[in-house]
N, C-alpha and C positions, 0 to 999 in steps of 0.2 A: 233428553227431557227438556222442554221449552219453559217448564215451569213449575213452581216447588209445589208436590201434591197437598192437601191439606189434613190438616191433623188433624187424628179421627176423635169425633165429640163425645163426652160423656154421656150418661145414662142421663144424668141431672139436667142437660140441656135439650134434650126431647127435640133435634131433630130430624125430622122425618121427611124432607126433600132432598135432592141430588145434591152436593156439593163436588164443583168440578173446577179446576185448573181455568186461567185468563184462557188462553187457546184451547179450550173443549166449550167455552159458549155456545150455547145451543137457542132455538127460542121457545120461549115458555109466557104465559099470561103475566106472570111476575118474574122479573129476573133482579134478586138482591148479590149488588157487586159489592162486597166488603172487601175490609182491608187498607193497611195505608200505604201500599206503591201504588200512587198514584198513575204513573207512567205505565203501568200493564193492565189497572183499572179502564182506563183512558183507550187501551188496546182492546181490552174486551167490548168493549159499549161500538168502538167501530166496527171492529170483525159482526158482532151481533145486526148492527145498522147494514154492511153492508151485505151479509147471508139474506136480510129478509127484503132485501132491494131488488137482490136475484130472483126472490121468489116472486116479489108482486112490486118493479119498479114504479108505481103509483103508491105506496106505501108515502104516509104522510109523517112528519116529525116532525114536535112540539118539545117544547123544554121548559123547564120548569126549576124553582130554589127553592125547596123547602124551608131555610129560614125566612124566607120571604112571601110565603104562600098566604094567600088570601082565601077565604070559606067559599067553596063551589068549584077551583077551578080544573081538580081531578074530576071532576062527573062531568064538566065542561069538556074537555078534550076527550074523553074516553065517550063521549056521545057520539052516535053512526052521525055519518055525513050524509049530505046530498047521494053521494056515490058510490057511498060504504066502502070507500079504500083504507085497509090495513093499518092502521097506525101507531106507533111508537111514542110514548113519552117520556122521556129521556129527564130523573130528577136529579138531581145535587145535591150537596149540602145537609143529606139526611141527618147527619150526626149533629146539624143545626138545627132542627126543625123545629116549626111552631105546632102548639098542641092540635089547633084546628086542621092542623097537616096529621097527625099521627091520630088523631077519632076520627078524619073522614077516608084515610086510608086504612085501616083498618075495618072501616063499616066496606070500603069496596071490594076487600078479599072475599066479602062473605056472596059476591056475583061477578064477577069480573066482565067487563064489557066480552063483544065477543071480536075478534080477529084484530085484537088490542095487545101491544106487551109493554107493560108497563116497568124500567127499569128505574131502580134506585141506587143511589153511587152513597153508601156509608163508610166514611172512612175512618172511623173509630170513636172509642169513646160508650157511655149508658145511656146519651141520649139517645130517646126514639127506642127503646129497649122492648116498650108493649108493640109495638110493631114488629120486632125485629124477630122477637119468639113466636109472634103470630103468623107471619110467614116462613119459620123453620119449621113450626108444631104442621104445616104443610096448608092450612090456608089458602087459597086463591092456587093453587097448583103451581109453584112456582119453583124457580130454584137457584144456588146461589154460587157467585162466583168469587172464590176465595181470592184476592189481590195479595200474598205478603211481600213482606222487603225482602230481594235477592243479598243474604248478607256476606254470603261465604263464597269464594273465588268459585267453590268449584260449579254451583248454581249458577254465576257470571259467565262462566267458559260452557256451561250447559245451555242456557238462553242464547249466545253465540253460535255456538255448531248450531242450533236449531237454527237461526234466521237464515243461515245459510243451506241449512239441507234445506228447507222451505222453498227456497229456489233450485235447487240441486244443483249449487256451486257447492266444487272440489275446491278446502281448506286444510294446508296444514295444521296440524298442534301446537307449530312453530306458532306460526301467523294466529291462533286464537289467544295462547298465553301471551301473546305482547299485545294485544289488541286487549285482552281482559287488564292488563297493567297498568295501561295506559290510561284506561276510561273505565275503571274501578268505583269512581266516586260517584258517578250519575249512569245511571240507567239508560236515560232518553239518549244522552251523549255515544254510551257504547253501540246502543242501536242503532243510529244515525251512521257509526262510522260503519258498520257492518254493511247498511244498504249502499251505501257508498261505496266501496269493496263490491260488492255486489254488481254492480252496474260496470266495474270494470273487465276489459276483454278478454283479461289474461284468461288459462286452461286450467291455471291450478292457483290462488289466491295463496303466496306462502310472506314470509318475515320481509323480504325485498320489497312486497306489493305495499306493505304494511307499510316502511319505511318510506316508500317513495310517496304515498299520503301521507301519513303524520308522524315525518321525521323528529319536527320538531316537539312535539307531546312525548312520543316515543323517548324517544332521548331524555328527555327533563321529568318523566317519570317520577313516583315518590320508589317505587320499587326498584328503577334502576341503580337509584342513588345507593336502596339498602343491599342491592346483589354487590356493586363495586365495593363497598362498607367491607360485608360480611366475608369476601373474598379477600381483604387486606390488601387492596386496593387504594389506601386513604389520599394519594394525590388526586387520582381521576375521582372517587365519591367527593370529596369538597370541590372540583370544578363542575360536575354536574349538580349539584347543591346548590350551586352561585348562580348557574346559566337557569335552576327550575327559579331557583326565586328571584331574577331578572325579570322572568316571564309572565309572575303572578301568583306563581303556585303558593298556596298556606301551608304555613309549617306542621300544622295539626297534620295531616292525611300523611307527611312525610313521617312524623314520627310514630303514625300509626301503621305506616309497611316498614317498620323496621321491630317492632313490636310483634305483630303478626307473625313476620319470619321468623323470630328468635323464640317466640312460641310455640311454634311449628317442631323447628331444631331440639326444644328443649322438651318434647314428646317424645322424640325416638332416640333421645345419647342416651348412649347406655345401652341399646337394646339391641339385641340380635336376631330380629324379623326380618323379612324379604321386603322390599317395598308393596307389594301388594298385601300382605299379610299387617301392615301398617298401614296401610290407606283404610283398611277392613277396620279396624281395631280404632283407629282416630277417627273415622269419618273422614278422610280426604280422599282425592285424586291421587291412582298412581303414580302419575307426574309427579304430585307436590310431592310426595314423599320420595319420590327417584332425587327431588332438584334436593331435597330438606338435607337428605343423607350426603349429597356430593357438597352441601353446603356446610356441614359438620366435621369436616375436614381439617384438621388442626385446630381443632376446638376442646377442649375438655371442660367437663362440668361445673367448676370454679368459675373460667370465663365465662361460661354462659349467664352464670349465676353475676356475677359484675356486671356483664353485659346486659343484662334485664334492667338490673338497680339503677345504671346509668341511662336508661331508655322511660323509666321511669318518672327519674328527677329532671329532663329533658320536657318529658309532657309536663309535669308541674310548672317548669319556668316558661316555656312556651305558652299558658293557660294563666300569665297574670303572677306569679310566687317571681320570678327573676323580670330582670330589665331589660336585657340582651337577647330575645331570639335565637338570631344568629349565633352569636357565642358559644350558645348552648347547644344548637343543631352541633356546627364545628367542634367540637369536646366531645358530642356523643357517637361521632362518627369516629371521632382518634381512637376513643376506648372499644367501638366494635373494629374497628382494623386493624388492632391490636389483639383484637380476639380477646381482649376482657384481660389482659394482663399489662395493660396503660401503669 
């Protein structure tokens, strides 16, 4: 799956057009791209621009800021040409927009030019709201392409295989889960490296290909650091600790994959499920719960219980409460490689 389907809307919200996934864009008279991942937003409005290129490369593009919009200039661009080629208005900023934007868009749903599609990019928020129910109540024939934020690995490792079966490049699970690890924090970044991968010769794209492009990322990971941690590892996690924040990396995202994983772990101790029978039951990836369970391995529920509190007080002093950063990364990595019995 390339993209998180979108949640089905109440009765209360009346509406009454398609809502479809960034990669199921289609063309319609009005196409409303909500949502705040920008970067699959971004994905949709191209894929869309470049379907109707295919169909009629004379197809004209015009772009437009709704907080910047000035009275006339939708009936301006959506007026036939000399030539009457197809055109595309590409807006912005909806979630900005001036009032003279949302009365004369809204007077144009009630006729829409013709071999016109006019998109709007809202990326959150009430503004623009009498527009936004007047093209879901189904208005102008349009329809709307949910953008949300990929937050959970397994949506990340999901948007991955997809760019690759897109090309129908052969990837291992190996090679996806250290590529999701790695480039976890940005979206645009994990994509980049996939088409990147992508373009290389190799037959089969596995953990090697990975390494031998971004060894260095790979390695100084915020998740490699908490797999060496959680493993009782603590020499190796404080020297890749030292070499990620050499590099640049912020201490936040590292202590939020050690947070994540000991969340994970602290779902299934205790339990006597199969790893697919927990992935069902949590919502994860079989994987995750195959790695959670080999990662609860001389662990017992006290540790993990220390091991949270101290992953805790680590975000608080890393957020401004302590002076030391570092200190605190270093302390919190002793107590999980100690398994919470520091």
């Amino acid at each position: 799956m390339a993209g998180k389907p979108p949640a089905r809307s109440s009765a209360k919200s009346k509406v009454a057009i398609p809502q479809l996934t960034w990669n199921n864009v289609r063309p319609a008279p009005i196409v409303l791209v909500s949502g705040t991942e920008g970067f699959l937003a971004d994905r949709a409005i191209r894929l869309l621009r470049d379907t109707l290129k295919v169909e009629d490369p004379s197809l004209e593009v015009s772009d437009l800021e709704a907080d910047q919009y000035a009275p006339g200039e939708l009936i301006s661009l959506a007026s036939p040409s000399l030539f009457s080629e197809p055109r595309m208005i590409r807006i912005t900023n909806v979630e900005k927009c001036t009032d003279a934007f949302i009365t004369e868009t809204v007077k144009y749903l009630d006729a829409p030019a013709e071999d016109t599609y006019v998109v709007l990019r809202h990326a959150g928020g009430v503004r623009g709201k009498k527009l936004l129910d007047a093209i879901r109540a189904g208005n102008g024939g349009g329809i709307e392409v949910i953008c949300v934020d990929l937050k959970k690995d397994t949506e990340k490792y999901e948007f991955a295989a997809a760019e690759f079966a897109s090309k129908r490049r052969r990837v291992t699970p190996g090679a996806l889960r250290t590529l999701v690890s790695a480039f976890s924090a940005d979206l645009a970044e994990l994509a980049a490296a996939c088409q990147q991968l992508i373009a290389d010769d190799a037959d089969e794209i596995n953990e090697a290909t990975v390494a031998r492009y971004y060894s260095g990322r790979v390695e100084t990971s915020a998740f490699k650091v908490a797999d060496s941690a959680i493993a009782g590892r603590s020499g190796e996690a404080l020297v890749l600790l030292r070499h990620a924040l050499a590099s640049g990396a912020d201490p936040v995202p590292i202590v939020a994959a050690f947070a994540s994983k000991l969340r994970t772990m602290a779902k299934l101790s205790g339990g006597s499920m199969s790893s697919g029978q927990a992935a069902k039951t949590f919502g994860m990836a079989p994987w995750q719960a195959d790695r959670a369970m080999k990662d609860l391995r001389g662990w017992n529920d006290a540790g993990l219980g220390t091991a949270i509190e101290a992953i805790a007080d680590t975000d608080a002093q890393i957020k401004g409460l302590g002076r030391d950063p570092v200190f605190a990364l270093e302390r919190m990595i002793s107590i999980v490689a100690a398994r919470g019995n520091h």
